[in-house]
C-alpha positions as CSV (number, residue, x, y, z in Angstrom):
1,X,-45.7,-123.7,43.6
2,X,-47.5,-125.7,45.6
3,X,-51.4,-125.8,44.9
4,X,-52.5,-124.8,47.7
5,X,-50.0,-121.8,48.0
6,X,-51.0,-117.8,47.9
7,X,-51.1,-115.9,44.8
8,X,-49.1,-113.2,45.0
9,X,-50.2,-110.2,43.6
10,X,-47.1,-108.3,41.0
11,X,-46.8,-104.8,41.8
12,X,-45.3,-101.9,39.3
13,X,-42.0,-100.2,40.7
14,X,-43.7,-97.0,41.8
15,X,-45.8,-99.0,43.8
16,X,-43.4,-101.4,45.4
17,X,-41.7,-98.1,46.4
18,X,-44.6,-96.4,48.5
19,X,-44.9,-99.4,50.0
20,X,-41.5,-99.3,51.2
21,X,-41.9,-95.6,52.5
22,X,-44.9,-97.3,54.0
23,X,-42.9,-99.6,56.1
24,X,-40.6,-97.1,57.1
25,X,-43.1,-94.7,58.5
26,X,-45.9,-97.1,59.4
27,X,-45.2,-100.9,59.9
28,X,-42.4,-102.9,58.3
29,X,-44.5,-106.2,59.0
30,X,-47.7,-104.6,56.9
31,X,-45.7,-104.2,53.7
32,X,-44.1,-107.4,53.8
33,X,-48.1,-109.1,53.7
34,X,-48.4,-107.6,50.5
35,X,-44.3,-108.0,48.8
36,X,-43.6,-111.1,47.3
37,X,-39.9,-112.4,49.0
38,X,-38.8,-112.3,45.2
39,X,-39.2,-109.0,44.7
40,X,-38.4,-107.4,48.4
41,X,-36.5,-104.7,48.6
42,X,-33.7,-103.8,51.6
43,X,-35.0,-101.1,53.7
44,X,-32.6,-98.7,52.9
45,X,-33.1,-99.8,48.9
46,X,-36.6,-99.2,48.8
47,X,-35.8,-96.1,50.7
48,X,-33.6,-94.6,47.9
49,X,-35.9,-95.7,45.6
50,X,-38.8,-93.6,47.0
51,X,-36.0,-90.5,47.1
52,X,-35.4,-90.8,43.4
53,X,-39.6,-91.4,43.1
54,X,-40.2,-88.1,44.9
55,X,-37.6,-86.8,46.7
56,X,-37.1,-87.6,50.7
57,X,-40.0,-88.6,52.5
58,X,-39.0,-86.5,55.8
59,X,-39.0,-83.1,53.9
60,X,-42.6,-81.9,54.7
61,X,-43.9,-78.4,55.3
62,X,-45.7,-77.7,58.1
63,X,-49.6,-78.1,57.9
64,X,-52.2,-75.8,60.1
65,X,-54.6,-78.3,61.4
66,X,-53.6,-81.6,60.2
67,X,-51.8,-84.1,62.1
68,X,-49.4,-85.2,59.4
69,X,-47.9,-83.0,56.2
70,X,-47.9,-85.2,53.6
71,X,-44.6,-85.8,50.8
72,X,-46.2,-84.7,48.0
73,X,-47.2,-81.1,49.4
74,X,-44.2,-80.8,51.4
75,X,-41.6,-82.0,48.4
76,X,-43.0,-79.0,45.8
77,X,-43.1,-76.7,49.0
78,X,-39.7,-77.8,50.0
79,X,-38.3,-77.6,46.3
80,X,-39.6,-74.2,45.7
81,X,-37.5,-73.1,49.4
82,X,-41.4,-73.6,51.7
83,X,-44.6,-73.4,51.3
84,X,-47.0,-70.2,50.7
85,X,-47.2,-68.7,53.6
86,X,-49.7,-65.8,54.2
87,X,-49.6,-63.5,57.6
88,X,-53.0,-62.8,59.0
89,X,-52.0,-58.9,60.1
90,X,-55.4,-58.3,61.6
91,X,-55.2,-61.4,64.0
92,X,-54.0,-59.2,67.0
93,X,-57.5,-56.9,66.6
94,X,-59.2,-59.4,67.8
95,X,-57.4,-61.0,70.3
96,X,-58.8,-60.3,73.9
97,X,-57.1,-60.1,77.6
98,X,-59.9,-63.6,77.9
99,X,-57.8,-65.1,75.1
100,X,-54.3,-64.2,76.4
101,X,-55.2,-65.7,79.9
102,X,-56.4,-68.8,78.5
103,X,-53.3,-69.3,76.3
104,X,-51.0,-68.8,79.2
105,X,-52.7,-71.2,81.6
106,X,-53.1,-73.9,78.9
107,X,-49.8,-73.9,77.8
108,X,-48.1,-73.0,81.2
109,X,-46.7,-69.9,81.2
110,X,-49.0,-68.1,83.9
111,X,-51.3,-70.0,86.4
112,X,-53.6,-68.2,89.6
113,X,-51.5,-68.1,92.3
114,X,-53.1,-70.4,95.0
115,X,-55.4,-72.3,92.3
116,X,-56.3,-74.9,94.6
117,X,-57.6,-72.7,97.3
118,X,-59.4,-70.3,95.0
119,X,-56.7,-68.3,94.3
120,X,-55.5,-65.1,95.3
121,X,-56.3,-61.8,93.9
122,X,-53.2,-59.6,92.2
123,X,-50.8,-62.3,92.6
124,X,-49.7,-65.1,89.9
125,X,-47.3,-68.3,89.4
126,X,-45.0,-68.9,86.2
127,X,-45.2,-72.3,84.6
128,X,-42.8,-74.6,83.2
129,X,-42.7,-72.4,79.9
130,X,-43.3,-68.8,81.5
131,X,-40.5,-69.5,84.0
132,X,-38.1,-70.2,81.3
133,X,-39.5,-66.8,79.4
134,X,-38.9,-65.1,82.1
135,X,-35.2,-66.1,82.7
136,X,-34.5,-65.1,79.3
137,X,-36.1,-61.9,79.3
138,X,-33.7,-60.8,82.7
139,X,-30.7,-62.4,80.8
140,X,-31.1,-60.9,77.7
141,X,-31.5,-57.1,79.7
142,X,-29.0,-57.9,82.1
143,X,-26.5,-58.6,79.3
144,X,-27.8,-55.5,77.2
145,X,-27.0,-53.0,79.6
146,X,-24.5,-54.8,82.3
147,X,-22.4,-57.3,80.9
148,X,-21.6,-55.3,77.8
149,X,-21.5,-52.2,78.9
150,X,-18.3,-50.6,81.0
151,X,-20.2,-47.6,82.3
152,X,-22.7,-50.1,84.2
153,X,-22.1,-52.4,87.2
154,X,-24.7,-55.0,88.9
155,X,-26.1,-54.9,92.4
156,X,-29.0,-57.1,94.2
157,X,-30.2,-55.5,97.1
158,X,-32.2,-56.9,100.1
159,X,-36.1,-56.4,100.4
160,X,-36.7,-55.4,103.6
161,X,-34.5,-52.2,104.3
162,X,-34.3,-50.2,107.6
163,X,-38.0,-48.5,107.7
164,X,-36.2,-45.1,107.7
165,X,-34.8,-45.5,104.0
166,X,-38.8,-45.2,103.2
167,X,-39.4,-41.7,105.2
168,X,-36.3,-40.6,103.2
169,X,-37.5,-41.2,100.2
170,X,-41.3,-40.0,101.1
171,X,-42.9,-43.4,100.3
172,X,-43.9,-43.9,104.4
173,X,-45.9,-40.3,103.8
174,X,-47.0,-40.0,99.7
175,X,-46.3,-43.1,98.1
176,X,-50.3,-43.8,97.6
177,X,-53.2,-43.8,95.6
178,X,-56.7,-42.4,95.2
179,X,-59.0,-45.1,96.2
180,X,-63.5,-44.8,96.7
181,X,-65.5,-47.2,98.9
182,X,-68.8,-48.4,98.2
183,X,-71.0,-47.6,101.5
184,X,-73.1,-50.6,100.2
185,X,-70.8,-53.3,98.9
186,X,-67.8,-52.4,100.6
187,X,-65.9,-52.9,97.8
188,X,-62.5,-50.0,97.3
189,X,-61.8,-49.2,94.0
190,X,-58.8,-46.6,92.6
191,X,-60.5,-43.3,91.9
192,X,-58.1,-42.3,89.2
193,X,-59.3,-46.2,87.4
194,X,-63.3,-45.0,87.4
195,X,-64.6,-42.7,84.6
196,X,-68.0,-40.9,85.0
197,X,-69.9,-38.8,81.8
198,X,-73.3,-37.3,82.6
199,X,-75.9,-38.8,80.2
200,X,-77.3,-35.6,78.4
201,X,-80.3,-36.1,76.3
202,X,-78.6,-34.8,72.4
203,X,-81.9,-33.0,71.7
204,X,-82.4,-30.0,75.2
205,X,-79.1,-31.4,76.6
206,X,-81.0,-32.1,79.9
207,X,-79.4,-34.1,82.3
208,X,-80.9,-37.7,83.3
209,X,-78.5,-39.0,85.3
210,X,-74.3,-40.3,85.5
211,X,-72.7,-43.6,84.0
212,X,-69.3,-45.1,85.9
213,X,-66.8,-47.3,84.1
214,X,-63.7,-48.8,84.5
215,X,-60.6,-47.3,82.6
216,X,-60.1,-49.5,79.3
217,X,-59.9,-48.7,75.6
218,X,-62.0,-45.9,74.5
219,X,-64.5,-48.2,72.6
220,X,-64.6,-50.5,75.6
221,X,-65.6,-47.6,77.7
222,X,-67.7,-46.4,75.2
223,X,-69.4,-49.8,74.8
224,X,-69.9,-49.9,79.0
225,X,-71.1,-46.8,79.1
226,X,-74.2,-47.1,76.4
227,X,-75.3,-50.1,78.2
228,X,-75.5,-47.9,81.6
229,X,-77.3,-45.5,79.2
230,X,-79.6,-47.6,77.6
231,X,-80.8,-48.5,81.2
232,X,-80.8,-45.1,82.2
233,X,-83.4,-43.9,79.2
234,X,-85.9,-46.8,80.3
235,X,-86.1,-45.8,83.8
236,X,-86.4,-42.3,82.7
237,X,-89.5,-42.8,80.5
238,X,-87.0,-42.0,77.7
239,X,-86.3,-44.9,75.8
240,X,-85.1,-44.6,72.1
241,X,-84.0,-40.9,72.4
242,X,-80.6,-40.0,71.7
243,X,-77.9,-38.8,74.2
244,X,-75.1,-36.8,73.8
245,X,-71.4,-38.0,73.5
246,X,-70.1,-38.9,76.9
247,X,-67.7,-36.6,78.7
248,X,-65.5,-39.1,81.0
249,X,-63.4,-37.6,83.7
250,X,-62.0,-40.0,86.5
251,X,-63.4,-39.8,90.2
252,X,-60.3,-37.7,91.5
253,X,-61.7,-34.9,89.1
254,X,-65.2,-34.2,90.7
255,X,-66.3,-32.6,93.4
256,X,-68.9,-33.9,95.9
257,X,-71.8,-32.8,94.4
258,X,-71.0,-34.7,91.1
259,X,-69.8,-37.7,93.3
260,X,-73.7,-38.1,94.6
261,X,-74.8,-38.7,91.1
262,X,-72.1,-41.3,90.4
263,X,-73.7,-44.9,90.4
264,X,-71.0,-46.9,92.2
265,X,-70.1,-50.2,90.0
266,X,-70.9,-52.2,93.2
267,X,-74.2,-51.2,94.2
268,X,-75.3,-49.3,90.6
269,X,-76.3,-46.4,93.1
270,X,-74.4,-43.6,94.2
271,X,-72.7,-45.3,97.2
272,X,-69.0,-44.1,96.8
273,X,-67.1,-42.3,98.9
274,X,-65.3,-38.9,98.0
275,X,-61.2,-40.0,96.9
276,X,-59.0,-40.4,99.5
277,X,-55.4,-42.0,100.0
278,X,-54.3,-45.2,100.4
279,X,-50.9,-46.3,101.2
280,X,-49.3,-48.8,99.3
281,X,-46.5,-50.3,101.4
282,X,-46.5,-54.2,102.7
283,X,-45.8,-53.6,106.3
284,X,-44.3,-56.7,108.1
285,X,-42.4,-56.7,111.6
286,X,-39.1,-58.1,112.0
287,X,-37.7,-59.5,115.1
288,X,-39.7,-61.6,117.7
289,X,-41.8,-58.5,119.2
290,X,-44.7,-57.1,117.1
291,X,-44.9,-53.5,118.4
292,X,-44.0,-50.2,116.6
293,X,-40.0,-50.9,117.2
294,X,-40.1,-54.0,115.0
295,X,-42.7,-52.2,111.7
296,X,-40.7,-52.5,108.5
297,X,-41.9,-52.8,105.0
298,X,-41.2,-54.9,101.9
299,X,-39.9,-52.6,99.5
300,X,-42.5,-51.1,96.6
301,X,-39.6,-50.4,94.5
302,X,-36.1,-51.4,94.1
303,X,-34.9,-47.9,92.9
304,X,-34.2,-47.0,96.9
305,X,-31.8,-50.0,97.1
306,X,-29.5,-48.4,94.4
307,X,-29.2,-45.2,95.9
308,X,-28.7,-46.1,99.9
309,X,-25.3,-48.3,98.0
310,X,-24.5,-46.1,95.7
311,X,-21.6,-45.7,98.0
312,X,-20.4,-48.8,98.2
313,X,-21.1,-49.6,94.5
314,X,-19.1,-46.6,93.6
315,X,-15.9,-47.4,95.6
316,X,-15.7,-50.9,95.1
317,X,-16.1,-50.6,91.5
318,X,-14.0,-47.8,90.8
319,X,-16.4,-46.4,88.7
320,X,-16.3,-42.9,87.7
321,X,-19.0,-40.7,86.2
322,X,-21.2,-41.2,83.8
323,X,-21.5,-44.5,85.6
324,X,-24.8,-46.6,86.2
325,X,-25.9,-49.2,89.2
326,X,-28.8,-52.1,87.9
327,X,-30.8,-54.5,89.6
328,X,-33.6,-57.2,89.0
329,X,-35.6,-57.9,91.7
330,X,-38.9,-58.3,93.5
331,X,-41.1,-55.7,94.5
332,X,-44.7,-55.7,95.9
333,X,-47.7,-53.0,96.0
334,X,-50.8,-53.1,98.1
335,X,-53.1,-52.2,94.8
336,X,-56.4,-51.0,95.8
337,X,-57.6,-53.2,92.6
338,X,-54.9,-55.2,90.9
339,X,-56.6,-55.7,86.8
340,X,-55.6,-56.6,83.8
341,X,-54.0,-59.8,84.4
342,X,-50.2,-59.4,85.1
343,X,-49.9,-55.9,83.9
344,X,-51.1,-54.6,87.7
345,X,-50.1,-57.2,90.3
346,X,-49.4,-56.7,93.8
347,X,-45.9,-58.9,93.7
348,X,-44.1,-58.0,90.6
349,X,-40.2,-57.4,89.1
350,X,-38.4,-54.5,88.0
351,X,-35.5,-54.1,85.9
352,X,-33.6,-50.9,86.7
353,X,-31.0,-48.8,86.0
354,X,-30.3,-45.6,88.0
355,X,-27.2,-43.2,85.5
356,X,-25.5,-41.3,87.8
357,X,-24.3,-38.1,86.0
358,X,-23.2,-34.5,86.3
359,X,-25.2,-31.5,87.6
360,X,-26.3,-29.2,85.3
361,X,-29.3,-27.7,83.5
362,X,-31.3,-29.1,80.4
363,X,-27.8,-29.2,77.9
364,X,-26.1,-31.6,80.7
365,X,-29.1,-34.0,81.5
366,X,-30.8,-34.2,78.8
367,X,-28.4,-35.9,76.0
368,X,-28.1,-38.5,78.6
369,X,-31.8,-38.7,78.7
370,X,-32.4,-39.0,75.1
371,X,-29.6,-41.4,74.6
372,X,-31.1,-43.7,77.2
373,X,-34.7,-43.7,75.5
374,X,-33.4,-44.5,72.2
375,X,-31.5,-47.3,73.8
376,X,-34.3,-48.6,75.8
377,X,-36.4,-48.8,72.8
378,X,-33.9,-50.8,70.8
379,X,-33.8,-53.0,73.6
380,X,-37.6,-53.7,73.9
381,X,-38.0,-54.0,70.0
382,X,-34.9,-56.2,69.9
383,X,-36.7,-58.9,72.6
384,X,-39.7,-59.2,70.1
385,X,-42.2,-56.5,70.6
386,X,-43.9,-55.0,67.8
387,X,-42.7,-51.6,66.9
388,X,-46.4,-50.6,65.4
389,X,-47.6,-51.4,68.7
390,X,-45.5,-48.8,70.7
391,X,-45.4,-45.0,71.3
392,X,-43.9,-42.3,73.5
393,X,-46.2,-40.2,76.5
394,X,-44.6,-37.3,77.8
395,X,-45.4,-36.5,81.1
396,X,-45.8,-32.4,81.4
397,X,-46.9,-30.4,83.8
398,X,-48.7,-31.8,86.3
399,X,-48.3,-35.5,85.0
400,X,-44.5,-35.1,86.0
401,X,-43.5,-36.2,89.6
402,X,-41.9,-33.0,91.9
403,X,-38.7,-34.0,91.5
404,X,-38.5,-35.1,88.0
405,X,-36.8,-32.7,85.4
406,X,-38.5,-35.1,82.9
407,X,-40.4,-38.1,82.4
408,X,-41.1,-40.1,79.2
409,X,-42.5,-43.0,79.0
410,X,-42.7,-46.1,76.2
411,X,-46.6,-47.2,76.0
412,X,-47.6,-50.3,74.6
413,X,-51.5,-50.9,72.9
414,X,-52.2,-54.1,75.1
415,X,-55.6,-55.3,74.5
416,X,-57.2,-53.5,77.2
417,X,-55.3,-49.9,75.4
418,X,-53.1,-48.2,75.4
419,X,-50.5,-48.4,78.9
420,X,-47.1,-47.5,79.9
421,X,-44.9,-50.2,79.5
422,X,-41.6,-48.5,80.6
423,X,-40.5,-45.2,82.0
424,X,-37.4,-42.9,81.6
425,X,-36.8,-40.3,84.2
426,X,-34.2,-37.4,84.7
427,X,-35.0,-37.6,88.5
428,X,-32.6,-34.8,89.3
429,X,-30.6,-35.5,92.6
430,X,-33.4,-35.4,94.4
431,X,-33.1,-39.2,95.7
432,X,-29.3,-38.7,97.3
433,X,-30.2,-35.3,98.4
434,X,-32.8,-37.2,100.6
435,X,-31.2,-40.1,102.1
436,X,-28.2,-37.5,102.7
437,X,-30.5,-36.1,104.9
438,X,-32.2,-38.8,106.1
439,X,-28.8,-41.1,107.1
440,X,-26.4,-38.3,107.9
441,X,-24.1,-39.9,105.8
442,X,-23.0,-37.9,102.5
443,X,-23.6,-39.4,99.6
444,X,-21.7,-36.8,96.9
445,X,-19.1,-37.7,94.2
446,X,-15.5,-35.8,94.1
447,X,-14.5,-35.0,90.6
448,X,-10.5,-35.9,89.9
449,X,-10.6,-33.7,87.0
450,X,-12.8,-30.6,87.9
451,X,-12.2,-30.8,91.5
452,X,-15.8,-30.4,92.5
453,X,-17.8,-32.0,94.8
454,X,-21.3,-32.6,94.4
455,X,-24.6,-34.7,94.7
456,X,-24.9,-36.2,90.9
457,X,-28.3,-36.2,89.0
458,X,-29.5,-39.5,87.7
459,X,-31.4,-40.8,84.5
460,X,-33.5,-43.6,85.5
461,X,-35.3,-46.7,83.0
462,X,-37.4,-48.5,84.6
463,X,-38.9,-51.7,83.3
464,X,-41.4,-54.0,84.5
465,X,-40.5,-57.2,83.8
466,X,-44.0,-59.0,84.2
467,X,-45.9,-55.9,81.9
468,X,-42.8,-56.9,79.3
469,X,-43.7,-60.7,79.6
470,X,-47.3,-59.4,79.0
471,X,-46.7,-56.8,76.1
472,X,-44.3,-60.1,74.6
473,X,-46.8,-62.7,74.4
474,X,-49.7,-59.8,73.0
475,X,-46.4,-59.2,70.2
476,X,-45.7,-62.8,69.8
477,X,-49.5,-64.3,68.8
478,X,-49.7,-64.4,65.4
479,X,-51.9,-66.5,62.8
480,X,-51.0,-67.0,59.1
481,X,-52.2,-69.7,56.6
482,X,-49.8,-72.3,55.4
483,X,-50.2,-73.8,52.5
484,X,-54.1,-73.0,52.2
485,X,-54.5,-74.0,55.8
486,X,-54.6,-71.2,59.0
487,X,-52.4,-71.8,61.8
488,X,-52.1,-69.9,64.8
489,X,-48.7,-69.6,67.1
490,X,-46.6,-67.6,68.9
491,X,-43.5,-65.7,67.0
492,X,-41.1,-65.3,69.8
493,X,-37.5,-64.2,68.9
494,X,-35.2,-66.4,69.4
495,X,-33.6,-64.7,71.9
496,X,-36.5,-65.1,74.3
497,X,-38.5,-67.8,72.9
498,X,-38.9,-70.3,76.3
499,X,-37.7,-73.4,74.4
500,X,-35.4,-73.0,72.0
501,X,-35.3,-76.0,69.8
502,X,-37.5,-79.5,69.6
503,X,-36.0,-82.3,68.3
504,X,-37.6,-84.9,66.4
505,X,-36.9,-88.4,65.7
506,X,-38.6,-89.3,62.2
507,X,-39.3,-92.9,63.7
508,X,-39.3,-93.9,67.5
509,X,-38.6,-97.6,67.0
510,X,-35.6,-97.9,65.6
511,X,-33.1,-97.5,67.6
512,X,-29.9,-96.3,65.2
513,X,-31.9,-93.4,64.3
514,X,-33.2,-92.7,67.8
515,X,-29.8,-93.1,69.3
516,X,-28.3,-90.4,66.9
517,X,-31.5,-87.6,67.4
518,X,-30.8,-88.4,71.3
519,X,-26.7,-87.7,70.8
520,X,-27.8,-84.5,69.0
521,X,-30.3,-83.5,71.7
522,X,-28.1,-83.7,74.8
523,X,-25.2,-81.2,72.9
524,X,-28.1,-78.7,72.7
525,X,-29.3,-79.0,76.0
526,X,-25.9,-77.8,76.9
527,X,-26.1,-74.5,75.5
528,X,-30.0,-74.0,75.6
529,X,-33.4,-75.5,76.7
530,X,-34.7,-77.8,73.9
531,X,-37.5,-80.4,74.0
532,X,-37.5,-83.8,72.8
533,X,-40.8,-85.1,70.8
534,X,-41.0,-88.6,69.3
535,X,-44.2,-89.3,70.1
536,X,-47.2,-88.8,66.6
537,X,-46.7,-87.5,63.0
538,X,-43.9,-85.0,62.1
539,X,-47.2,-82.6,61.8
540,X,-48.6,-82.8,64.4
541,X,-45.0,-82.4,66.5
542,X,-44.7,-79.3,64.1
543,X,-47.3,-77.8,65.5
544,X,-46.8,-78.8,69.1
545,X,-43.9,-76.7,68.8
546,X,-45.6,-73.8,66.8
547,X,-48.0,-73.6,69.7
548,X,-45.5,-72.1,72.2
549,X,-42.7,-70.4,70.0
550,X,-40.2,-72.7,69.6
551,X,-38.4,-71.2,66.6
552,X,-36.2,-74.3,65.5
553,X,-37.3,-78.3,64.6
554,X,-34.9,-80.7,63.9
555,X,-36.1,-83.8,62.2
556,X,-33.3,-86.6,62.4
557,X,-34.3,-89.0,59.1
558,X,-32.9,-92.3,57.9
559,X,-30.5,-89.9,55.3
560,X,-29.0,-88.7,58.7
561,X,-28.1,-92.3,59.8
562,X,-27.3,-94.0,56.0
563,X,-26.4,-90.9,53.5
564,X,-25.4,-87.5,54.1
565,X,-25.3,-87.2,57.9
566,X,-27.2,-84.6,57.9
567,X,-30.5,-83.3,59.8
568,X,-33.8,-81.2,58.7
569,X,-34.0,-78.2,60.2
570,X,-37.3,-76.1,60.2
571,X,-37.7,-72.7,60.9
572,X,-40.9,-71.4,62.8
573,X,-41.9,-68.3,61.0
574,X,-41.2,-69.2,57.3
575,X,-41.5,-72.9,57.8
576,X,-38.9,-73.2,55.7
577,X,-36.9,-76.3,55.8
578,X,-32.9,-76.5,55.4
579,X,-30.7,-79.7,55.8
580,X,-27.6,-78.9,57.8
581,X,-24.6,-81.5,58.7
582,X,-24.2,-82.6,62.6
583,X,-22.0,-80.8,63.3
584,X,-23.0,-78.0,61.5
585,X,-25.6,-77.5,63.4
586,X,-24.3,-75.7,67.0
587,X,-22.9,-73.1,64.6
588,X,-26.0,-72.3,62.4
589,X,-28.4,-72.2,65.4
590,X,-26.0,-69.9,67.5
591,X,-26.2,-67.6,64.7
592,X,-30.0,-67.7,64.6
593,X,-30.4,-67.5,68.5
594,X,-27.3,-66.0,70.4
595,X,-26.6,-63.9,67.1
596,X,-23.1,-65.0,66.5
């Protein structure tokens, strides 16, 4: 060589070989400073050699906080079917409505309506990722209990109906709730939403005065109300002494002289009002005048919708019963005080069914009844929520509407308790008896084979679509630790989950490899909505996707280009990785997803 020439420094075959992954990943130009010409490898040599050093380079686990998962955990992890993964079962314990609200603003599911003007109390925006959650959430129960069912046909109804439907069905009278006003602050509450307890000293029982709280969990309520206490004993020269436990009984339950001890939450005197009803119904006016001839309302349920077609949905279906009408749609509630994020809104969707069947007493309507519960709670555990989170409430007695021969309903332990999430009414034929009345019009079935005329009965689910989206997202946050390392994301099922697969490039400069991962990703964005990430370490994209439930990564490699044609697929929960050919891959994911 030539004396003043570079030295070259000999490297060992395990060495030239990382430096060859290290091209691949990093900088082709980098490891060519440090190869000798002599000894440098083809890429796609150097690349095999690294395979047979320590398997493929691409096949990583997925790390908690680090932004790349390196070979050598991910080969042992990947050879042994994934890494260790433990579940952290406790996680949801501590997870608060704060925490909830966050994560849906920051990763755009739910935003404040009206952000830029302040916002606007009891009403809410989907984002990019909530939007898409939503859609699949009305898909997947229009297709549970419409498309494949026989017994059940569709109908979309308008919002604003003529004003009489609504004095038919006694919403323009009853169709309202208890609600307080602070003289002082002039701020309304719901009355059947406050709690009071007398604070009784636990040595004479004496009385020294009233706490008020706002419905939550017991401990929540517990917690406010010692506060109120504590403040309570100082003022009353009693500090330190110990109080009884608290007796809570919501405002509608006392009687004026009670209601004059009760410390408003406003004011923190007792500046409430005595309960008294509020209605609930939007009122508009349609038509250019805006006198009594042109008040309508937007509707505060879409149950009324069904039953003024029923009709028409029955004759033009030829439907016989047992048969059932559904709808999705908007709704909209003048709450007194809308809480608790989306669970109480003033604009909301409901998802409805109303079963049109047979008179008869308890051995005619309540088979159907039962039947439609158990169905309705597959359906809610099948979309992702947490069976250990759920329970039954039986409404008895006075907790059952006039009409209703029963009511049960599926609760849900949200962060802020325990709260219906959907109801299941025999509602008798109490709604067709009314607007048979109301319209003149009769709205009865004629039996071919019994030859009877009558009014049918009906079996009514009703589902909120926004508490589902809610009680979804509380099932869906999970945290686990990977590989020694916690992680926290959301477990959607597939079936729901917003996106449904990301699709990852190894490498975003070469364009072979991106050109195949791009081929791949427009096929899936046929059949469902996938996201395309090239940009930082396979880790780091991991957990991008984690973040908001994507169950399914696809890591396109060099092997997928050179070798075997096929791809990595990673599965959320497990984050076990499997390699699958092109055009396997359609098939394997509709299984996972669609389930066939």
């Amino acid at each position: 060589p030539p004396p003043n020439a570079p030295i070259m420094p000999r490297f060992s075959a395990p060495s030239l070989a990382l430096l060859a992954v290290a091209a691949v990943v990093n900088d082709a130009m980098f490891a060519a400073a440090f190869v000798p010409r002599s000894v440098l490898v083809a890429p796609a040599m150097a690349r095999r050699a690294a395979a047979a050093a320590s398997s493929s380079a691409v096949r990583m686990t997925s790390s908690a906080s680090t932004t790349t998962e390196t070979a050598a955990n991910g080969e042992g992890a990947a050879a042994a079917g994934g890494p260790d993964v433990v579940p952290i079962p406790e996680a949801y314990e501590t997870l608060t409505m704060d925490d909830v609200v966050s994560l849906c603003k920051r990763r755009g599911f739910i935003f404040p309506s009206s952000e830029i003007y302040n916002g606007f109390a009891g009403v809410y925006d989907y984002g990019p990722l909530g939007s898409e959650l939503k859609k699949n959430v009305k898909d997947l129960w229009w297709k549970t209990f419409v498309t494949r069912r026989e017994d059940v046909v569709g109908l979309d109804s308008s919002i604003v109906h003529n004003p009489t439907t609504w004095k038919s069905s006694g919403h323009l009278d009853g169709f309202s709730d208890p609600m307080v006003d602070c003289k002082e602050t002039k701020l309304r509450y719901r009355a059947d939403q406050l709690f009071c307890s007398p604070v009784n000293l636990s040595e004479c029982g004496t009385e020294i005065g009233y706490v008020c709280v706002h419905e939550a969990s017991d401990a929540d309520m517990v917690k406010a109300a010692k506060k109120m206490a504590k403040k309570i004993l100082k003022d009353a020269g009693k500090k330190g002494e110990g109080i009884a436990p608290f007796e809570f009984k919501d405002l509608t339950e006392v009687n004026e002289e009670v209601m004059a001890k009760v410390p408003s939450p406003g004011s923190g005197k007792p500046t409430l009002t005595m309960p008294r009803d509020f209605n609930l119904m939007f009122q508009t006016n349609v038509g250019a005048m805006s006198d009594a001839s042109s008040v309508a309302y937007l509707r505060p349920e879409t149950a009324q919708g069904i039953f003024i077609n029923f009709k028409n949905a029955l004759g033009t279906s030829r439907s016989k019963i047992p048969f059932g009408i559904a709808q999705i749609g908007k709704a909209f509630r003048n709450e007194i005080t809308p809480r608790n994020f989306i669970f109480r809104s003033r604009e909301f969707e409901q998802m409805e069914v109303e079963y049109f069947i047979p008179p008869g007493g308890e051995e005619v309507w309540k088979p159907y009844h039962e039947r439609w519960m158990a169905e309705s709670k597959k359906f809610l555990i099948d979309a992702g929520l947490r069976e250990d989170l759920m329970d039954w409430d039986v409404h008895e007695g006075d907790g059952l509407a006039h009409y209703a021969l029963a009511c049960t309903d599926v609760t849900f332990r949200f962060p802020f308790g325990e709260q219906e999430l959907m109801g299941i009414a025999a509602r008798g034929n109490y709604d067709l008896t009314q607007h048979t009345e109301g319209s003149g019009k009769a709205l009865d079935y004629f039996d071919d084979q019994t030859k009877e005329k009558y009014i049918p009965h009906c079996i009514e689910p009703s589902l909120g679509v926004d508490r589902l989206i809610l009680a979804l997202i509380c099932s869906a946050y999970a945290e686990d630790v990977v590989s020694g390392e916690k992680r926290s994301f959301l477990k959607f099922h597939p079936s729901v989950a917003p996106v449904k697969v990301s699709v990852l490039p190894l490498v975003k400069n070469k364009p072979v490899l991106v050109e195949a991962a791009r081929g791949l990703f427009d096929k899936l964005q046929r059949r469902w909505n996938v996201q395309w990430d090239a940009t930082g370490a396979i880790g780091r994209r991991y957990r991008r996707a984690d973040e908001v439930g994507t169950p399914f990564c696809i890591t396109v490699d060099f092997d997928t280009i050179e070798t075997d044609g096929s791809v990595t697929i990673r599965d959320r929960d497990t984050t076990e990785q499997v390699r699958v050919k092109m055009e396997d891959v359609i098939p394997y994911l509709s299984e996972k997803i669609d389930g066939y």
